[in-house]
C-alpha positions in Angstrom: 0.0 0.0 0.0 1.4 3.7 -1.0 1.7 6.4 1.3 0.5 10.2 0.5 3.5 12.6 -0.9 4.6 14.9 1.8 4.4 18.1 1.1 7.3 20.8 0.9 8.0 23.0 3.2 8.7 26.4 2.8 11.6 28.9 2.9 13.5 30.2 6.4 16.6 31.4 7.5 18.1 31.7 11.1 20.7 33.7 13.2 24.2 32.0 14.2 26.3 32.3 17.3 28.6 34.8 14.9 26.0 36.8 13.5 26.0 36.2 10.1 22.6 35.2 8.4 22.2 31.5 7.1 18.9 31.7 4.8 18.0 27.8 4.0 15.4 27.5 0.9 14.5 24.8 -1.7 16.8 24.3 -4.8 16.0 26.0 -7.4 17.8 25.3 -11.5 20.3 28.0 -11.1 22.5 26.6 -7.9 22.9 23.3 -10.2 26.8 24.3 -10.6 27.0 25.5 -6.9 25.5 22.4 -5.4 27.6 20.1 -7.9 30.9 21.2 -7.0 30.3 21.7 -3.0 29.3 18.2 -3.4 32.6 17.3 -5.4 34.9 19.0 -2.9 33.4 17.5 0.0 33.6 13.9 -1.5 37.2 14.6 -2.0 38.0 15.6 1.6 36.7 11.8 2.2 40.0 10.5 0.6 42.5 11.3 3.4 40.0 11.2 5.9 39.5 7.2 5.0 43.3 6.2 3.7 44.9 7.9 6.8 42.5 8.8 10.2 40.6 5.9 9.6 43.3 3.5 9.6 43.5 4.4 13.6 39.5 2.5 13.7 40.6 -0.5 11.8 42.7 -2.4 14.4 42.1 -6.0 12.2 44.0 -3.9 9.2 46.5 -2.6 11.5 46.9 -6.3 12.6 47.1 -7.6 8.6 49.6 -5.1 7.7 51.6 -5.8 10.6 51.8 -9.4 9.6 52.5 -8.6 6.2 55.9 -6.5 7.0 56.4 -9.5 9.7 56.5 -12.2 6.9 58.5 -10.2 4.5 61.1 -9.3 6.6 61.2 -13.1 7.8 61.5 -13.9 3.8 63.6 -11.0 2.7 65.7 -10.9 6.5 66.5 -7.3 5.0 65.9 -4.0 7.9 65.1 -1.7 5.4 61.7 -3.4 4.8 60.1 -2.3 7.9 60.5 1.2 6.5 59.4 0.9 3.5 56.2 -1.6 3.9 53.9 1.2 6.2 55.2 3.6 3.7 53.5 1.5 0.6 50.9 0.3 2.9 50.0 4.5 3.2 50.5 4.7 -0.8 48.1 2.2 -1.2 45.7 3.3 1.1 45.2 6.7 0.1 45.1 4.9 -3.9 42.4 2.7 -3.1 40.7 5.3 -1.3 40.7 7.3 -4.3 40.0 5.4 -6.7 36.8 3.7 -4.8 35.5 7.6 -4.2 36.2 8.3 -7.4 34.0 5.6 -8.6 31.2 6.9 -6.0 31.5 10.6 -7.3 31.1 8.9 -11.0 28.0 7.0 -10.2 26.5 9.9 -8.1 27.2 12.7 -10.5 25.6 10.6 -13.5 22.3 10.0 -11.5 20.6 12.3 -8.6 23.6 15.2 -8.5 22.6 15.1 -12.7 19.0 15.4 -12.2 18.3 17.1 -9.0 14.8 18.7 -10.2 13.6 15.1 -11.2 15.0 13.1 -8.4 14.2 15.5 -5.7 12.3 18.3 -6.4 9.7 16.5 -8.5 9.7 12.5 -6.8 7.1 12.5 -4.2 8.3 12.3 -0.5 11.8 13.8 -1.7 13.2 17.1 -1.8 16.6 19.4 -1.7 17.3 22.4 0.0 20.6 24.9 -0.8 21.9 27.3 1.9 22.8 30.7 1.3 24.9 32.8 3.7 26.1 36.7 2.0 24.2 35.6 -1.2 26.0 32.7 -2.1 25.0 28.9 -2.1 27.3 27.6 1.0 25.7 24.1 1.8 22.9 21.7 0.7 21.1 18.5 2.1 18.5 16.0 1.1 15.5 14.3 2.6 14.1 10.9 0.9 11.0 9.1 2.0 11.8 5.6 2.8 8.3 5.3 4.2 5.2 6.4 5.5 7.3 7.0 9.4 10.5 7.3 8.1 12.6 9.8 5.9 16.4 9.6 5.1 19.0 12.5 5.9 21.2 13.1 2.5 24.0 14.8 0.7 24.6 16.9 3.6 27.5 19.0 2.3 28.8 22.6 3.3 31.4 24.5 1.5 34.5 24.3 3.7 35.7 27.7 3.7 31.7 28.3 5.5 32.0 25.7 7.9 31.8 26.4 11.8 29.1 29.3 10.7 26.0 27.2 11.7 25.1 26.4 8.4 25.2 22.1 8.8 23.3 22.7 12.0 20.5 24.9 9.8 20.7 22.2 7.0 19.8 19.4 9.5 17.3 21.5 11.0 15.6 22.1 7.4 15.1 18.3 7.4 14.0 17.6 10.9 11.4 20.7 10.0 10.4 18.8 6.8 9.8 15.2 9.1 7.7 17.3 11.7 5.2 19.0 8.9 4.8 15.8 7.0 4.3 13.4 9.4 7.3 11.4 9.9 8.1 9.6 13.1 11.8 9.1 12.3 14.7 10.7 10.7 17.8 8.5 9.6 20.7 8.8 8.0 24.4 6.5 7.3 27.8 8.4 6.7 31.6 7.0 6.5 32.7 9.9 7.8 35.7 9.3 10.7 35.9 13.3 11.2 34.9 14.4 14.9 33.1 17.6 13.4 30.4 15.1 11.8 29.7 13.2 14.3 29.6 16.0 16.6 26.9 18.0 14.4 24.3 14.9 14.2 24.6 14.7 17.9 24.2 18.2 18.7 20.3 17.8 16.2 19.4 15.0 18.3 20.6 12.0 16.3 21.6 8.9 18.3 23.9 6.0 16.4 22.4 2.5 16.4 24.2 0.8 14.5 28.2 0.4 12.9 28.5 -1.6 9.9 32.5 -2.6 9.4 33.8 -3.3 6.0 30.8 -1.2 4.2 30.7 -1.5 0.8 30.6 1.8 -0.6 28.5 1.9 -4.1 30.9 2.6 -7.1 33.4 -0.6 -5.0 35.3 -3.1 -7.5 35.7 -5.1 -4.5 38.7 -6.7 -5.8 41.2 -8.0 -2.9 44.0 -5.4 -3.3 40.7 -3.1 -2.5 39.5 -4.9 0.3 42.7 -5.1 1.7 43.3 -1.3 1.5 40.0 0.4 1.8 38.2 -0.2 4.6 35.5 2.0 6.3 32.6 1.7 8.4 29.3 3.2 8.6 27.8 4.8 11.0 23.9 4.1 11.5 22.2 7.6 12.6 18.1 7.6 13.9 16.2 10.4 15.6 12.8 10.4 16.8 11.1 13.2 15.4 8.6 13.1 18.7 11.1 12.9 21.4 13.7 15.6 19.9 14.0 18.7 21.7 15.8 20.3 18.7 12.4 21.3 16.6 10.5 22.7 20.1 11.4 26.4 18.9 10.5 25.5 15.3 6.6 23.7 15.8 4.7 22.4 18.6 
């Protein structure tokens, strides 16, 4: 059985903690270019934030490449191998990493971040909002209907030189707003990201993680071995109750 299209909600813009105005409203054509590339930039600030601070929450890889230098050193009986093997396993990482986001940017790009109007502005229980601080597009996010209680978090992006200006906290907000006015009982979202600051911001909108999936397997993957030996992430399960969060009290009753 189908469930009614939510509707959209409207425009609104807040005040931050350093003064500056964060206006959040719904894509329109025009911030295509703006949205595409904050997207972009952000993806590629996942690359070292996999190959090298998420090595430090893989202790089984840690464990494999320590074997691995180990047994060639054992093979080889040559010093200069315990140098060089963390520096090719680093190499590699960061490689792998690449390569496997490249693939995901690829897949995206070519799909929703190609047709934003269709997949979001026009699919029923979807839609993507763009925020603008000083008259520029600094951020966007997306909200997906999985079902009649529950709508996905998305594509939460913010330009980086913008960050720390409250705009992810009013992106977040746009969606919780979105869950309250059409219904939702739940808000959820996934992210791979190992930065503090991420985590930290669903937290701070009332998000609680249920769930870690190790050894995710990011769309746009060959999963070969040299891949699954080399990139590794996991992924962070993210829920909020839309009728026990504080964080929307100021926004609707």
């Amino acid at each position: 059985m189908g469930y009614k299209a939510p509707k959209k909600d409207g425009n609104k813009g807040g005040k931050y903690e350093n003064g500056q105005i964060v206006l959040v409203r719904e894509f329109q054509p025009a911030d295509k270019p703006a949205v595409q590339r904050i997207f972009s930039e952000g993806l590629m600030e996942m690359i070292p934030d996999t190959a090298f601070r998420g090595l430090k929450h893989h202790p089984e890889s840690l464990l494999l490449y320590a074997t691995m230098t180990v047994i060639c050193f054992a093979i080889t009986m040559c010093w200069w191998v315990i140098g060089l093997l963390p520096a090719a396993v680093v190499c590699l990482r960061y490689f792998y990493s690449r390569r496997v986001i490249h693939g995901y940017l690829r897949q995206a790009m070519s799909r929703d971040m190609e047709d934003i109007e269709g997949c979001y502005m026009k699919s029923p229980g979807s839609c993507l909002w763009v925020a603008v601080l000083q008259g520029k597009v600094v951020g966007v996010v997306a909200a997906v209907g999985r079902s009649a209680s529950t709508v996905e978090l998305q594509r939460m992006c913010v330009d980086q030189r913008h960050r720390r200006s409250g705009v992810g906290f009013a992106l977040g907000q746009k969606v919780l707003e979105f869950a309250v006015v059409n219904r939702y009982s739940s808000v959820v979202l996934g992210t791979t990201a190992y930065t503090p600051a991420a985590h930290l911001l669903y937290q701070r909108l009332g998000f609680h993680c249920v769930g870690v999936t190790n050894g995710y397997v990011t769309p746009g993957a060959r999963q070969s071995l040299l891949e699954r030996i080399f990139y590794r992430v996991r992924h962070h399960h993210y829920s909020l109750n839309v009728k026990d969060s504080k964080k929307l009290s100021n926004g609707h009753h």
